[in-house]
C-alpha positions as CSV (number, residue, x, y, z in Angstrom):
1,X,24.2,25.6,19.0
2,X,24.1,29.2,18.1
3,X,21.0,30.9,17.4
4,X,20.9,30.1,13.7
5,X,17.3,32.4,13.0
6,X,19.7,34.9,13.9
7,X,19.6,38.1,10.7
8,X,23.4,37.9,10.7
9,X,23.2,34.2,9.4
10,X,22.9,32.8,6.0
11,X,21.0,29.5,6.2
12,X,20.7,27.2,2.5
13,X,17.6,25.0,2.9
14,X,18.1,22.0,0.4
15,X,15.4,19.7,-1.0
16,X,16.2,16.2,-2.7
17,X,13.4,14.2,-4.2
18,X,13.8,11.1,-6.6
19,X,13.9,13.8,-9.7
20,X,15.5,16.9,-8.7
21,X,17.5,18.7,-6.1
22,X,16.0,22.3,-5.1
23,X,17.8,24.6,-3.1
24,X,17.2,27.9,-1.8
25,X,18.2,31.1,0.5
26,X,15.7,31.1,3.9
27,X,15.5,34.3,5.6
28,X,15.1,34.8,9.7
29,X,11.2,35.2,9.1
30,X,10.9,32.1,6.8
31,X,11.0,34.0,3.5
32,X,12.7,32.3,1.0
33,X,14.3,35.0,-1.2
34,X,16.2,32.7,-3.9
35,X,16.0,29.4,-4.9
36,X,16.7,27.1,-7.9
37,X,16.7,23.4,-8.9
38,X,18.8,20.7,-11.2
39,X,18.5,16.9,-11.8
40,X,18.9,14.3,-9.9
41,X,19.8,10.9,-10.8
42,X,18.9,8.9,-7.8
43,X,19.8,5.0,-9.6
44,X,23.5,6.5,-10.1
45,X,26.5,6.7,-7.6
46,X,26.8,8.0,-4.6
47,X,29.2,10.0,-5.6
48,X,26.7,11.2,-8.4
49,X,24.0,11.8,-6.3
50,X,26.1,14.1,-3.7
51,X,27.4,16.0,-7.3
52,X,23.4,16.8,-7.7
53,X,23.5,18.2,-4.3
54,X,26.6,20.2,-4.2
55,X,25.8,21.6,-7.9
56,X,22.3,23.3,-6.7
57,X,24.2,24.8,-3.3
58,X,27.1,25.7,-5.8
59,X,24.6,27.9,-8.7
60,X,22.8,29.3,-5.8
61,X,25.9,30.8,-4.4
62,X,26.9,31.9,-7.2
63,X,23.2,33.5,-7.8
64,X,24.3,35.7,-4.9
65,X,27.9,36.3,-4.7
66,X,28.3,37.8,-1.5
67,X,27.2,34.8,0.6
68,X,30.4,32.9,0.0
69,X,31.7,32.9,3.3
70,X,28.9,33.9,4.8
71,X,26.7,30.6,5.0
72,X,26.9,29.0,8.1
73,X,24.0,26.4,8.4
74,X,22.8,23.9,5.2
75,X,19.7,21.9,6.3
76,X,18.8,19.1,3.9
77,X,15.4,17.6,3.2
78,X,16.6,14.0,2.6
79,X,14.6,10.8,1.5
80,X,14.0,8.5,4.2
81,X,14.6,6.1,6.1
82,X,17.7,8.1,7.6
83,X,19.2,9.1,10.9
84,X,18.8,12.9,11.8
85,X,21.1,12.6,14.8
86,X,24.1,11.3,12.6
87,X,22.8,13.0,9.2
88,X,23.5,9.4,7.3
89,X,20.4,8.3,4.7
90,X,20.1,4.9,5.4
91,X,18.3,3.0,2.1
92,X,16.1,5.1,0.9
93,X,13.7,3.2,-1.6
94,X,13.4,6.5,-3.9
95,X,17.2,7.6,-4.4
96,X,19.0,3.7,-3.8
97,X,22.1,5.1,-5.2
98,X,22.3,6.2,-1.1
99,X,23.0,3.4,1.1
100,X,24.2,4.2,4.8
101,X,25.8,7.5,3.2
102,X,27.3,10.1,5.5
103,X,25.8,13.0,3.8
104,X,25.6,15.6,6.3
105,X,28.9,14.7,7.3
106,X,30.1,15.2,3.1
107,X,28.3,18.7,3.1
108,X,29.9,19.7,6.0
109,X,33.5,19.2,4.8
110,X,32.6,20.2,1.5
111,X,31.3,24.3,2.8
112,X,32.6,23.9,6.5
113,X,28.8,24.8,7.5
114,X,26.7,23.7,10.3
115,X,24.5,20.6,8.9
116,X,21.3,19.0,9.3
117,X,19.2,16.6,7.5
118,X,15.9,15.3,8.4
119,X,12.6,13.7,6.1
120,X,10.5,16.2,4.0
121,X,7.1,15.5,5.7
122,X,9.1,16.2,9.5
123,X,11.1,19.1,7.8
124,X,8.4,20.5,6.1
125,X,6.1,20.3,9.6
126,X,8.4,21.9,11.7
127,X,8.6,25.1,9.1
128,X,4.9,25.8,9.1
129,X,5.5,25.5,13.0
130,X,8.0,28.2,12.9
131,X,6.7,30.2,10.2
132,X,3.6,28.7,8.5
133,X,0.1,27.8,9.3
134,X,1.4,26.3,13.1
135,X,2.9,29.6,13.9
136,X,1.7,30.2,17.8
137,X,0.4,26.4,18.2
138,X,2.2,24.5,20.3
139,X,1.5,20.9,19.3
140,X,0.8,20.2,15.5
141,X,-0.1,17.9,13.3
142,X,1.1,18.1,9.4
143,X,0.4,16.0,6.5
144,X,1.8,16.1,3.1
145,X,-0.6,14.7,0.8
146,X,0.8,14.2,-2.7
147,X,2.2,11.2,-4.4
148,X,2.3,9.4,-1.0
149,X,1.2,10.6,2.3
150,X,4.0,11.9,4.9
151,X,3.4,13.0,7.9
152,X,5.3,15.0,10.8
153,X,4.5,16.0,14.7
154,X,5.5,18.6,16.7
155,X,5.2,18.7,20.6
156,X,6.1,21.9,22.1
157,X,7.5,22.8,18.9
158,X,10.2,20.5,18.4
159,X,9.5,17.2,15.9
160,X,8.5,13.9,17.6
161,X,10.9,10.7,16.5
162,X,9.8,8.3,18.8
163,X,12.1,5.8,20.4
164,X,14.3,4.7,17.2
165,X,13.3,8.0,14.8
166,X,11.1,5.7,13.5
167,X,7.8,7.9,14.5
168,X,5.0,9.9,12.8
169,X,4.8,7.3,9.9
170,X,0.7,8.7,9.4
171,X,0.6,7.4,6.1
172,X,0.8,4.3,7.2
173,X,-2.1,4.5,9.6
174,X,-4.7,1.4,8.5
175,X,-8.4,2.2,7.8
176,X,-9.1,-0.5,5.8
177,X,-7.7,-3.9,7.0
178,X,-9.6,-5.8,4.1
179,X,-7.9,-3.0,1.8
180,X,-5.5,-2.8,-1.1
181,X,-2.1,-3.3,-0.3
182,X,0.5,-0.4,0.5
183,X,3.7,-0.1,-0.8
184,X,4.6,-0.4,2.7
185,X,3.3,-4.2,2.8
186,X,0.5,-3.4,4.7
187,X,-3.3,-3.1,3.4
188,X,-5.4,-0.4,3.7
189,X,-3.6,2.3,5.2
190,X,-4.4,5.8,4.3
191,X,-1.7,6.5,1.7
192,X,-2.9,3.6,-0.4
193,X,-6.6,5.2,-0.4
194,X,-6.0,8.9,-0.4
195,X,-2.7,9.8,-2.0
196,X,-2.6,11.0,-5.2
197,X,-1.9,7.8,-6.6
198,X,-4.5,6.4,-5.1
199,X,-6.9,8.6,-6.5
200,X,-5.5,8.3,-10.0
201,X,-6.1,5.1,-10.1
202,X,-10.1,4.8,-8.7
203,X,-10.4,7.2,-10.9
204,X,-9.1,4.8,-14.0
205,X,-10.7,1.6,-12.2
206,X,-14.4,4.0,-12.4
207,X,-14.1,4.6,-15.8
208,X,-12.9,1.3,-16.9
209,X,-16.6,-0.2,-15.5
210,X,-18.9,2.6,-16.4
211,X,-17.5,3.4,-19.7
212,X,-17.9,7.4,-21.3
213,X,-19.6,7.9,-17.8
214,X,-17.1,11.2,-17.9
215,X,-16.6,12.7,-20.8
216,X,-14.6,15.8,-18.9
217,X,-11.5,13.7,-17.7
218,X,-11.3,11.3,-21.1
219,X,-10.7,14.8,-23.2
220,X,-8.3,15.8,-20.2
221,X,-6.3,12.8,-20.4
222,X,-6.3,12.9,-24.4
223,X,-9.2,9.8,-24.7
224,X,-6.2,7.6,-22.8
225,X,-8.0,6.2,-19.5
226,X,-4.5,5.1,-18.2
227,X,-3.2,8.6,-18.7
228,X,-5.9,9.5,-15.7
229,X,-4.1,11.4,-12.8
230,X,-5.4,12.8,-9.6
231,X,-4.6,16.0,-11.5
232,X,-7.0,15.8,-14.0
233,X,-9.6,14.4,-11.4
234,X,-9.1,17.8,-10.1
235,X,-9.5,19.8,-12.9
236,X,-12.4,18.0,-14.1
237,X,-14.5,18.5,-10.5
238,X,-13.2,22.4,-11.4
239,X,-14.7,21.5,-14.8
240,X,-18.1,20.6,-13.3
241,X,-18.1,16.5,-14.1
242,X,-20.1,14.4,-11.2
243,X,-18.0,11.7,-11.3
244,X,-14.6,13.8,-10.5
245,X,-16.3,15.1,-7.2
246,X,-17.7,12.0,-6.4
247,X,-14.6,10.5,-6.3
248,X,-13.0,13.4,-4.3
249,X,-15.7,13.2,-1.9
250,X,-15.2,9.7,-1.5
251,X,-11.5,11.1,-0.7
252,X,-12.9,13.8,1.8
253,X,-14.6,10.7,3.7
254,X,-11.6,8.5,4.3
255,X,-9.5,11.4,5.4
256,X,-12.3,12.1,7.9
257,X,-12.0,8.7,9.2
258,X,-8.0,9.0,9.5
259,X,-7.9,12.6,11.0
260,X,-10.6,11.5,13.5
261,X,-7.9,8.8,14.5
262,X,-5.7,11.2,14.6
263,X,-7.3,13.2,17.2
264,X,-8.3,11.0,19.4
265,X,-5.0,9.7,19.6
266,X,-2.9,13.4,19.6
267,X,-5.7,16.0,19.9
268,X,-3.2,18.3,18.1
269,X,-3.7,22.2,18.2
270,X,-4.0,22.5,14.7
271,X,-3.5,20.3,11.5
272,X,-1.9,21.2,8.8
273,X,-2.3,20.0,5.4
274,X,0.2,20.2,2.3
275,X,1.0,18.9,-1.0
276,X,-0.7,19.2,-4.3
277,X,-3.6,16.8,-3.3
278,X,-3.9,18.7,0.0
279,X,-4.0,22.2,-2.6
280,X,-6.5,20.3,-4.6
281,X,-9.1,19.7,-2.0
282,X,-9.0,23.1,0.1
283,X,-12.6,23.5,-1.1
284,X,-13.6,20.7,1.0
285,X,-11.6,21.4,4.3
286,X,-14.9,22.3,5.6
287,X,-16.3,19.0,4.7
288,X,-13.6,17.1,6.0
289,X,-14.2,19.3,9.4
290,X,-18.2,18.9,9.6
291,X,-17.5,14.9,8.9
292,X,-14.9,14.2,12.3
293,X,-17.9,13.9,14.8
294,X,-18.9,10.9,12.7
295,X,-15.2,9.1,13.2
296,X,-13.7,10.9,16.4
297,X,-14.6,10.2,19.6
298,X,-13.3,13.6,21.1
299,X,-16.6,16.0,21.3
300,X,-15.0,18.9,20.5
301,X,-12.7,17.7,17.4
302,X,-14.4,20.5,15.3
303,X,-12.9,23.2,17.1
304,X,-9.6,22.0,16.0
305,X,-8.2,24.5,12.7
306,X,-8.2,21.5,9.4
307,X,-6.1,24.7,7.6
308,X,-3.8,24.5,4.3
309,X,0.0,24.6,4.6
310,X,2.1,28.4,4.3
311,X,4.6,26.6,1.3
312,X,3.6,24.9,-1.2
313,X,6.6,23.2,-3.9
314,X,9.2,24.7,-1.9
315,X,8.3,23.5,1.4
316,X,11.3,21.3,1.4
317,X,13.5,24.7,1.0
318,X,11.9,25.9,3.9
319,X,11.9,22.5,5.6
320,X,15.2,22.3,5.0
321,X,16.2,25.9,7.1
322,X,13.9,25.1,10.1
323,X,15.7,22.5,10.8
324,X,19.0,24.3,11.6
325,X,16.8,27.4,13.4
326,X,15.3,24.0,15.8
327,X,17.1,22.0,18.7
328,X,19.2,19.0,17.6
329,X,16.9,15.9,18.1
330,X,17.6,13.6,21.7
């Protein structure tokens, strides 16, 4: 394959979620210098879902009109499971109107571009190891921590898939065997005690047994407790209430115990945290450092950078482009 961080190449990095399609213009260095988003219906057609796709590469090309023609590589954060060799989404639980679709294959023949598609949390690792916060590490560790937890890992700079692709599934790393059940199935792995969901709904289980014990997130969420998000846990800790940090400290503590697991088992050059949760608790990435001797057996975990992700909402844009400036996956 060419060298596609070449300057005389126009790469499209391309981000589909359940909600929306966001697409965007990467340059050489990383920078993303346009971008825009539209709908997505993911319980429509398949057919409905590519026209989501193919409308946000189509207005960004017309946002600059002298790429037509000029954009040779599309790289496409897709929801998983898929297979980044073929570029087909298998069944995809968030966007089922996808079911063993071809799609790199359909954007291809659509543009006549190079394509690539890969998951956001493997994507969005392998840009912050071109670009981001892993730029000069060799081996890294990145987490996405937002609704769910998705993870990716990079060896000598190219993503890890395992045997099957099937690899790198952190989220679903169990802390808690006596815990609450996953979406996955499983009980007590980390994305079902640390998400954002997760922390949500402590949040609303807390209030519910110690009734007006915070006044700060009741007035945030309009006196509703069931309109309690990790967001407004967030901005009520920012607001000063004790029971917000508490329960973002008890947050800090279980990702201690997971990251500790994850060094022992990797010992990664750096970890990299994204995603609004991720965003939300940068004031205790110090904390969540100073707590691994407790849960690692690895003397020397704290010399390992715990640091906060280069791109933020758009990381699937830039995901998306460092996948076509990477080797194809073997």
């Amino acid at each position: 394959m060419p060298d596609a961080v070449n300057s005389g190449t126009r790469t499209i990095g391309v981000d589909v979620g359940g909600t929306k399609v966001a697409a965007g213009f990467v340059d050489a260095q990383g920078e993303i210098t346009q971008h825009m988003r539209t709908a997505m219906n993911p319980r429509g057609t398949a057919e409905e879902g590519l026209a989501a796709v193919t409308t946000a590469i189509d207005t960004l090309l017309k946002m600059a009109p002298e790429a037509h023609g000029g954009v040779q590589r599309i790289g496409i954060c897709a929801p998983g499971p898929l297979d980044p060799q073929t570029g087909v989404v298998l069944n995809p639980p968030n966007v089922p109107c996808w079911r063993n679709f071809p799609l790199a294959a359909e954007i291809s023949r659509r543009y006549g571009s190079f394509v690539r598609i890969d998951n956001d949390a493997n994507a969005a690792g392998l840009a912050e190891g071109l670009w981001g916060a892993g730029r000069g590490y060799k081996n890294v560790f990145y987490a996405g921590i937002g609704t769910g937890i998705g993870t990716g890992i990079l060896f000598d700079g190219r993503i890890y898939y395992g045997r099957t692709g099937a690899a790198a599934e952190g989220g679903h790393v169990i802390i808690d065997y006596k815990g609450p059940r996953c979406g996955c199935g499983k009980r007590g792995c980390i994305e079902v005690l640390a998400s954002g969901t997760a922390i949500g709904k402590r949040a609303r289980a807390r209030l519910a047994e110690k009734a007006g014990c915070s006044a700060v997130m009741l007035e945030l969420a309009g006196g509703n407790v069931e309109a309690i998000t990790s967001e407004i846990v967030g901005r009520a800790y920012t607001a000063g209430d004790p029971l917000a940090k508490e329960i973002l400290l008890e947050t800090v503590e279980l990702l201690a115990i997971w990251l500790g697991n994850i060094v022992d088992l990797l010992e990664p050059g750096v970890i990299i945290l994204g995603g609004g949760v991720a965003t939300m608790l940068s004031p205790f990435f110090g904390e969540i450092r100073d707590r691994l001797p407790a849960w690692c057996v690895n003397a020397r975990c704290r010399e390992i950078p715990l640091v906060p992700a280069r791109y933020g909402e758009n990381a699937g844009i830039a995901g998306g482009a460092a996948l076509c400036a990477a080797p194809m996956p073997s």
